[in-house]
C-alpha positions, 0 to 999 in steps of 0.5 A, spaced: 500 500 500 502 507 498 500 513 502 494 516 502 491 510 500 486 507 504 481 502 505 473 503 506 467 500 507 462 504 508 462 507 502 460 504 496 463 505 488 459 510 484 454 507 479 452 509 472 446 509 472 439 507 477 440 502 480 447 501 478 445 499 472 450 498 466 448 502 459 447 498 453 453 496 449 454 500 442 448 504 444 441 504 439 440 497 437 438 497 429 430 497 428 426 491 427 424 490 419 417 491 419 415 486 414 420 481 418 414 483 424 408 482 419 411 476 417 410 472 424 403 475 426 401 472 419 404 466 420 401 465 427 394 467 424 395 462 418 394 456 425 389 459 428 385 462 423 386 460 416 391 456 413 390 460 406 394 465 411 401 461 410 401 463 404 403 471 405 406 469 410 411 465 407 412 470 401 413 476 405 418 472 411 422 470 405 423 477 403 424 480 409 429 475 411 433 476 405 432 484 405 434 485 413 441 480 411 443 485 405 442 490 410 448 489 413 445 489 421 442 496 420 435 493 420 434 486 425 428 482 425 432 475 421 429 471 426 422 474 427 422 473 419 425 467 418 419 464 425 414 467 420 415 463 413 416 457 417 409 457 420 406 460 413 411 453 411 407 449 416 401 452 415 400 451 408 403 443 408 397 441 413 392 445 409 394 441 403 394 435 408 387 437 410 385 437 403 387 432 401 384 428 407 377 430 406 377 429 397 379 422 400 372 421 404 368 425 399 370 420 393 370 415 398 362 416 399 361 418 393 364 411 391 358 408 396 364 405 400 359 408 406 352 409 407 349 414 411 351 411 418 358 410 417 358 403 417 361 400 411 356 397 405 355 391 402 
């Protein structure tokens, strides 16, 4: 120890901010695409309310994510794109799935494979 310096307790080091918080590392973080944003509420939507939904979802996804990696991190929201034309994607295979499913028992009762009580027919 030199002199002068001495040990104290009962004061405790000075904060930069309220309730000793640190400001944030590199200042403003880069604003969210919007599209990027529309992209995961239509992805969202196309599970709950219709599947058709998927479609925009997924076009509009693909390009947000694309436009905000060109964008060379002025614009963030890649993954918030990315999670919207995946669920636009998911949305869209399950309503194909749907469709099919149901053409398949429409030709089935057409073909009179079942009668009106759902038991097959001889």
């Amino acid at each position: 120890m030199h002199e002068g310096d001495s040990l104290s307790y009962g004061t405790p080091p000075p904060t930069d901010g309220p309730y000793g918080q640190q400001p944030p590392y590199g200042g403003q973080s880069a604003p969210t695409h919007g599209s990027a944003t529309t992209a995961l509420v239509l992805g969202i939507l196309s599970f709950v309310v219709c599947g058709l939904l998927g479609i925009p979802a997924y076009i509009i996804g693909k390009r947000a994510e694309r436009e905000v990696r060109a964008s060379q991190g002025t614009l963030s929201g890649e993954g918030l794109a990315k999670a919207g034309w995946i669920l636009g994607l998911i949305a869209m295979i399950l309503m194909v799935l749907a469709l099919v499913l149901v053409g398949g028992l429409l030709a089935l009762g057409a073909a009179g494979t079942f009668d009106s009580m759902g038991v097959e027919s001889r």
